[in-house]
N, C-alpha and C positions, 0 to 999 in steps of 0.2 A: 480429409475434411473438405467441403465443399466452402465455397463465397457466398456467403448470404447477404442478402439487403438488409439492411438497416436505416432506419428516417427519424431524424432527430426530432425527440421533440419539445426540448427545453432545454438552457444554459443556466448556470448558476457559477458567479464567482464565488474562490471558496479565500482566495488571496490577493494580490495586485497581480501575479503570475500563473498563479491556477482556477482550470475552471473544471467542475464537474459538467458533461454532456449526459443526459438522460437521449434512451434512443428504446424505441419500438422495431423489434427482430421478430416477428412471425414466423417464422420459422427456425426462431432458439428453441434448443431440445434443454435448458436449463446448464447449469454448469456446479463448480466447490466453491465453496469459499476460499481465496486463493489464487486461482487461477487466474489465465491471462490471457487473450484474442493478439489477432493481427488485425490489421487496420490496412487496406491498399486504394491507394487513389490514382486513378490514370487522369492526365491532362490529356486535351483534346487532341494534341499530337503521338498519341500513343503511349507516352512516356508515363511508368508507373513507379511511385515508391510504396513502400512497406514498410509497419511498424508495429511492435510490441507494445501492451498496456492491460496493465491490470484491470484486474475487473474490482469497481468499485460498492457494487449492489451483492448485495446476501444473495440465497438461492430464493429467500422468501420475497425477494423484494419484488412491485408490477413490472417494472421496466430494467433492462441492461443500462446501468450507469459506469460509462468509464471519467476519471479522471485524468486531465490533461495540462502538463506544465509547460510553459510558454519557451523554448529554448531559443536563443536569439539568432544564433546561425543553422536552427534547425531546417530540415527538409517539409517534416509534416505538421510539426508542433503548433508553429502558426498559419498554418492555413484553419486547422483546427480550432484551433483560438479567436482568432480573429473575423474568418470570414465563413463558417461550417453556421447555417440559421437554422432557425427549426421548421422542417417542413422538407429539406435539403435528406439528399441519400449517401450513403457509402459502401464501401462492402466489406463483410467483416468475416472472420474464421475463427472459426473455437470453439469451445475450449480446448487452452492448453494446459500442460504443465499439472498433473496430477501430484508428481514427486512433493511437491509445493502446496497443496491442500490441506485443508486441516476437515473432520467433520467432529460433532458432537458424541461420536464412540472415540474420540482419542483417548489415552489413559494414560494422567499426568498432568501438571499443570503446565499450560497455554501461556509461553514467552517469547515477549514480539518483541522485535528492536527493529527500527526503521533509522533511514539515514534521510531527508528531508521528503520528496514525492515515495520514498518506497514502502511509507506510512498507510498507499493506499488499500493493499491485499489485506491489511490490518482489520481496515473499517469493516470490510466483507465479511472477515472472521471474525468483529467483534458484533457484529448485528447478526450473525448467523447462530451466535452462540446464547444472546440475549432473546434470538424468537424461540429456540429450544429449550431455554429457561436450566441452561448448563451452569452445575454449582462449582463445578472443579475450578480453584482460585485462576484468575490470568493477569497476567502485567506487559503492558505497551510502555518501553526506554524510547523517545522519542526525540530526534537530534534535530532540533532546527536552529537554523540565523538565529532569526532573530522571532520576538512573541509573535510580528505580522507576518511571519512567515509558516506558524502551526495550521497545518490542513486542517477541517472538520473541527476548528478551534470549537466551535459549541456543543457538536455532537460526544465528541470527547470528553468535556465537562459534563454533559449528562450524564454518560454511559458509567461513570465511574459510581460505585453504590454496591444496593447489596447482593449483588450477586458476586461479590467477592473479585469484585474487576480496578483494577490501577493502573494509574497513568502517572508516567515521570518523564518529564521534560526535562531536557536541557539541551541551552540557549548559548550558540558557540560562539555569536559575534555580538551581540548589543543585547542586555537584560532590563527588563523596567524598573524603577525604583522600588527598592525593597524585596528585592530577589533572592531565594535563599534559598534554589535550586543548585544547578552543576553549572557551570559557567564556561564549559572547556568541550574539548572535541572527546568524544566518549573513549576511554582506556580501561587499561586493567582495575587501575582502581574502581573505576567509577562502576566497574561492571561486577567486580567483587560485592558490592556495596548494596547493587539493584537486584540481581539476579537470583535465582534459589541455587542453594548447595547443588552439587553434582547428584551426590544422596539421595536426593526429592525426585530425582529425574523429568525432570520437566522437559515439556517438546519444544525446541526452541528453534523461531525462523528469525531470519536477518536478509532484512532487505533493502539497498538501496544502490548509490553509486558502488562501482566496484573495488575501489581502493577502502571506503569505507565497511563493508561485506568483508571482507579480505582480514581489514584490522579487527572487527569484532570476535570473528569466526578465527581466529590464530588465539586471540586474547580468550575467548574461552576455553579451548582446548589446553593451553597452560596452565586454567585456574581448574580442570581435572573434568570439564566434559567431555563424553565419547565425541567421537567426530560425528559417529552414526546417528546421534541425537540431534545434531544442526542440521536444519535445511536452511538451505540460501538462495534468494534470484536478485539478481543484478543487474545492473542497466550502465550506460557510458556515464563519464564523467560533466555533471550540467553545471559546470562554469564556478 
């Protein structure tokens, strides 16, 4: 795959630590819902890093949107965050990660579980599935901190409705008054509880840090799902 240019052209916080980038790619050939780019930035002295990120726009959507969470001893995170304006370039590669797609011919219901940023591949699948007007039921387990820490907190309360679409949060470290969600770090129980039977065969992705990926994807294969039904992507541990 070749480096393509890419020119920002809008910021949107979605948290106190994450922001979505809107970027204009002229020569993006389109991507899945799912997938994921590289990201490479050279400073003036030659010196380049590189970095992986979901893509946070459907295939239907005008522009490449990725989401960006602010890591505090990261290399790219905050340059991205902090000082990336709109009108500024980068160069970008992708799509990746096919394994990790989902399209609206899948067969079976559509189960997301996200571990706090890896919530985003989600958003992609769930607006890609809502413009194809897809009735097969789907449910997003969604693990955050705390309630200011839910990405796309609005777009999420929209999206849930009749197209047979659910959203279950829970909240691992501070809940708001009168909380009668999960209140703990997602386990077996909790996922016995959210999840469809093995039976139903649902296609089920987990995405987030990788110790958390790690614990879901052991914890369903205990409660009787094939291995072969989990897809996973995974990202280092953010603090």
């Amino acid at each position: 795959m070749d480096w393509l240019t890419a020119r920002v052209i809008s910021k949107r916080d979605e948290t106190p630590r994450v922001r979505s980038i809107v970027f204009d790619c002229p020569m993006w050939k389109g991507h899945m819902a799912g997938q994921h780019v590289d990201i490479r930035l050279t400073a003036e002295d030659g010196y380049q890093a590189q970095r992986s990120y979901s893509i946070a726009s459907s295939p239907e959507d005008d522009h490449l949107i990725l989401t960006i969470e602010r890591l505090q001893d990261g290399e790219v995170s905050p340059y991205l965050f902090d000082e990336l304006a709109p009108g500024d370039e980068l160069e970008m590669r992708g799509p990746i990660g096919r394994h990790f797609a989902w399209t609206p011919e899948t067969v079976g219901p559509l189960m997301m579980i996200a571990g706090g940023s890896g919530v985003v591949p989600f958003r992609a699948m769930l607006r890609h599935r809502r413009a194809n007007h897809v009735v097969t039921p789907a449910r997003l387990v969604y693990s955050a901190r705390t309630i200011r820490d839910v990405i796309y907190r609005e777009e999420l309360d929209d999206i849930e409705g009749p197209e047979g679409t659910e959203v279950v949060l829970v909240l691992t470290r501070a809940q708001p008054d009168g909380w009668k969600g999960f209140d703990r770090r997602i386990d077996a129980e909790i996922l016995s509880e959210v999840t469809w039977a093995p039976g139903d065969k649902p296609k089920t992705y987990v995405c987030g840090p990788t110790a958390f990926v790690e614990t879901v994807a052991n914890c369903l294969v205990d409660l009787g799902h094939e291995p072969e039904s989990i897809k996973t992507e995974r990202f280092g541990p953010t603090g």
